[in-house]
N, C-alpha and C positions, 0 to 999 in steps of 0.2 A: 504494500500500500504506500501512497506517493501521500509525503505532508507537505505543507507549504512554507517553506524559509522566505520571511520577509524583513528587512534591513531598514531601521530607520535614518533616514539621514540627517545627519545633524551635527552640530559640531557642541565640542563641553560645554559652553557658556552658553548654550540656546534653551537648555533644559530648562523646565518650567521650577526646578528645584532651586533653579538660581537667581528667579525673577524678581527677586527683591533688592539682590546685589546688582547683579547686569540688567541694564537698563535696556530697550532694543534700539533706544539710538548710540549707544555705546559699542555696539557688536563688530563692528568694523574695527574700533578699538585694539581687539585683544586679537592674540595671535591665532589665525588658523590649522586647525587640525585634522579637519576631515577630510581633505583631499587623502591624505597620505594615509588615513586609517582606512578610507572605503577600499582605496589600493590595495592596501592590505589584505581584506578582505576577498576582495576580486582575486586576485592573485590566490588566496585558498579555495578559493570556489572553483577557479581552472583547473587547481591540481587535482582537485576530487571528483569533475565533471560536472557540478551541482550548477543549477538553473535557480534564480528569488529574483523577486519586485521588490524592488529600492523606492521605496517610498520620500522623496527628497525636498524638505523644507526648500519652500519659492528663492527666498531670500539667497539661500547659497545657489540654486540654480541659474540665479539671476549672474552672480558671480564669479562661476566657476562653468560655463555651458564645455568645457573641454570635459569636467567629470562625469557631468550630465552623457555624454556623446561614449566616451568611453564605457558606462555601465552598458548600453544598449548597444556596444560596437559586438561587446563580448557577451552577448546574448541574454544578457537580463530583460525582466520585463520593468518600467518606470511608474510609479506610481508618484501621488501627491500627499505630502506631509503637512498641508497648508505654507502660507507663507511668511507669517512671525510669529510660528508654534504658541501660538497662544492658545489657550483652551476656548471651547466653543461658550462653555457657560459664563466669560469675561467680556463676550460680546453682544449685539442685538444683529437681529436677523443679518441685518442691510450689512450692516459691519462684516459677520461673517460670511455672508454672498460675495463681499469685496476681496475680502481677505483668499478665498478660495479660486475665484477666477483670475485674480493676479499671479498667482503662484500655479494653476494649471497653464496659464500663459504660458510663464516662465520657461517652467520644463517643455512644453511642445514647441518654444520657439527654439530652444537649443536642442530638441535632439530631432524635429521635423516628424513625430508619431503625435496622434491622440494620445491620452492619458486617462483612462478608466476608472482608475482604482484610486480609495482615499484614506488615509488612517488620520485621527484628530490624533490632536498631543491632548497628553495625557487620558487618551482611552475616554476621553470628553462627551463620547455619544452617551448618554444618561435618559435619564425619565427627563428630567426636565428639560433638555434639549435633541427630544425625537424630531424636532421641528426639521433641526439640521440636516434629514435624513431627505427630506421632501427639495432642501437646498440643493442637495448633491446632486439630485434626479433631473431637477434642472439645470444644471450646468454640465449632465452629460454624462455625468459617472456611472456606472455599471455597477460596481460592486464598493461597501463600505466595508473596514476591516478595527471598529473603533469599540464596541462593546465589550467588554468584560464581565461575565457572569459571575461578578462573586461580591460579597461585601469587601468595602474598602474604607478607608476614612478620605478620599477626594474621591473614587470614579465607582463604576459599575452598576449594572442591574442585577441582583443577585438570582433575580428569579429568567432571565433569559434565558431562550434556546441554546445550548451549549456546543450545537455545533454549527455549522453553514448550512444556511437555507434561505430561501425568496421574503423579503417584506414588500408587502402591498402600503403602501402610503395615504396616507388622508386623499393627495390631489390624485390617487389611482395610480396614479405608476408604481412602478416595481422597482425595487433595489436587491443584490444579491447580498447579503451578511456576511462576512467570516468570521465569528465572535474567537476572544483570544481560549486557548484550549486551557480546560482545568480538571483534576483527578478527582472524583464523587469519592468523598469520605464520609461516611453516613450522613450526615444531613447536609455537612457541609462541603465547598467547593476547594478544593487547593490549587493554586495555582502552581505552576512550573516551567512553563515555557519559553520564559524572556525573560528580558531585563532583568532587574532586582533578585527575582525570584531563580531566576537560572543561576545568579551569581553565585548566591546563598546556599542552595542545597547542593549536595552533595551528589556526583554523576550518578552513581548508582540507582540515586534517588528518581532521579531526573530521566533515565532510561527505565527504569521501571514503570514509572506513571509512563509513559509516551507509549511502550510495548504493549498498556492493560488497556489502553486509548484504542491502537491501532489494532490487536489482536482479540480483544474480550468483547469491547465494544464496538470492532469493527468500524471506527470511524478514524477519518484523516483530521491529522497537529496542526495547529499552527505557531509555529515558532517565530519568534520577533528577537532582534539584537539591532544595538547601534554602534556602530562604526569607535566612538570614544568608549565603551567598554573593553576594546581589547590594546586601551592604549596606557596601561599603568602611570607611564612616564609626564602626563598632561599636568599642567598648571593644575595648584589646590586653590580654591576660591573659599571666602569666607564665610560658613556657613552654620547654622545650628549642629548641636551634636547629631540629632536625628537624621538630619538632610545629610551631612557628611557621609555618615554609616551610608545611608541607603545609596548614594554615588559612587562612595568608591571600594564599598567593599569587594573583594577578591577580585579587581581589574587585571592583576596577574594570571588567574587562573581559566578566563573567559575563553581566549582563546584554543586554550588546549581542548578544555571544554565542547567546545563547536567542533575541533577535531574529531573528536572522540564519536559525538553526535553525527557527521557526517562518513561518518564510518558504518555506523550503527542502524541507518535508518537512512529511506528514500528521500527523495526531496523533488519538490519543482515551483512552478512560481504558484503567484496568489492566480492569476489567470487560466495557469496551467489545472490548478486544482477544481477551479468551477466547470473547467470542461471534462475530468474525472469524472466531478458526479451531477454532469448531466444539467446545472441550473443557468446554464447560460439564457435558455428560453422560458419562457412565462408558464407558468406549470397549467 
């Protein structure tokens, strides 16, 4: 069974963890790093043959269109991260219409493809801003990849569909979902698949859930990483104890990590996987 690796793009100081220190008219300020970490990146994905949609904030697109041309030279698929990772619940509609069609721009001006696919920062699709979801549909997106089924103290619907499938929208259209994958622990959901969560547990751990996923319950991963996770060496920015832990814990070990995982387990993009299982058309 083929799960879906999808890469956010971003660079350290863009993270919503930092939005009280970096300001986003500052961002230019501070030294860039995602060029050379998505490289990275790319470069492991060649060696192991693995296909993901790079989901890539406007704002770097805007700035770096050789990165942008390069993910898609070497056969990834492009997705949109918005374009000042801002979460959807900090804006009003009109705002985040704006903010989303300038950073689909962005990336389709640099790499000359549509752009289908969307992930909000910080997993921002919520109860209170399903609205967003009727935004996307208009501006052309296909499939949204932003929900997380579990309790959180900022993001998720606890009680969503846990895996990919069609939503019908208030204005009738359709959208496809990829909600992020989590392991049923009796009542409750565990998370494993990205970020934070990948950082933290322990591999075993982490292939164990993914195998009971793909094998027990016969359904396909979705796995997410960003580019400044496998970069230990990055600028430390000033931060609560809390926010720190959760950045930079085990940056060291990400990498091998994903190794290890692409060894372990199929892969293809977020595209690739709606045509797996068939939801590309209107059920």
């Amino acid at each position: 069974m083929r799960n879906a690796l999808t890469i956010d793009v971003e660079d350290y100081f863009q993270v919503e963890a930092f939005a009280r220190t970096v300001q986003f008219a500052d961002w230019a300020k501070y030294p860039s790093r995602v060029a050379n970490n998505t490289r990275k990146l790319l470069d492991r994905l060649d060696a192991g043959g693995v296909t993901a949609t790079f989901f890539v904030v406007g704002w770097v697109a805007e700035r770096d269109g050789d990165l942008v041309r390069d993910i898609l030279k070497r056969g990834h698929e492009l997705g949109c991260h918005s374009y000042a990772h801002r979460p959807i619940w900090s804006m009003a509609k009109g705002d985040f219409r704006e903010d989303v069609r300038r950073a689909k721009g962005a990336i389709e001006d640099a790499a000359g493809v549509a752009v289908v696919g969307f992930r909000a920062p910080t997993f921002s699709v919520t109860r209170r801003t399903l609205w967003a979801l009727d935004v996307l549909a208009e501006l052309g997106f296909e499939y949204d990849s932003s929900i997380f089924p579990i309790h959180h103290d900022r993001y998720g619907i606890p009680d969503a569909d846990r895996f990919p499938h069609r939503i019908r929208l208030e204005s009738g259209a359709e959208i496809v979902e990829l909600p992020m994958t989590t392991y049923p622990l009796g009542r409750h959901r565990l998370p494993f698949s990205g970020g934070g969560y990948f950082r933290l547990l322990p591999y075993p751990v982490i292939r164990r859930a993914l195998r009971y996923v793909n094998e027990s319950e016969r359904r396909p991963a979705i796995v997410y990483l960003h580019p400044w996770e496998i970069d230990p060496d990055q600028p430390r920015l000033p931060a609560s104890k809390a926010t720190h832990f959760r950045h930079y814990v085990n940056l060291a070990r990400t990498e091998s990590k994903l190794a290890r995982l692409l060894g372990d387990f199929q892969f293809t993009t977020a595209a690739g996987l709606i045509g797996d299982l068939n939801l590309a058309s209107a059920a």
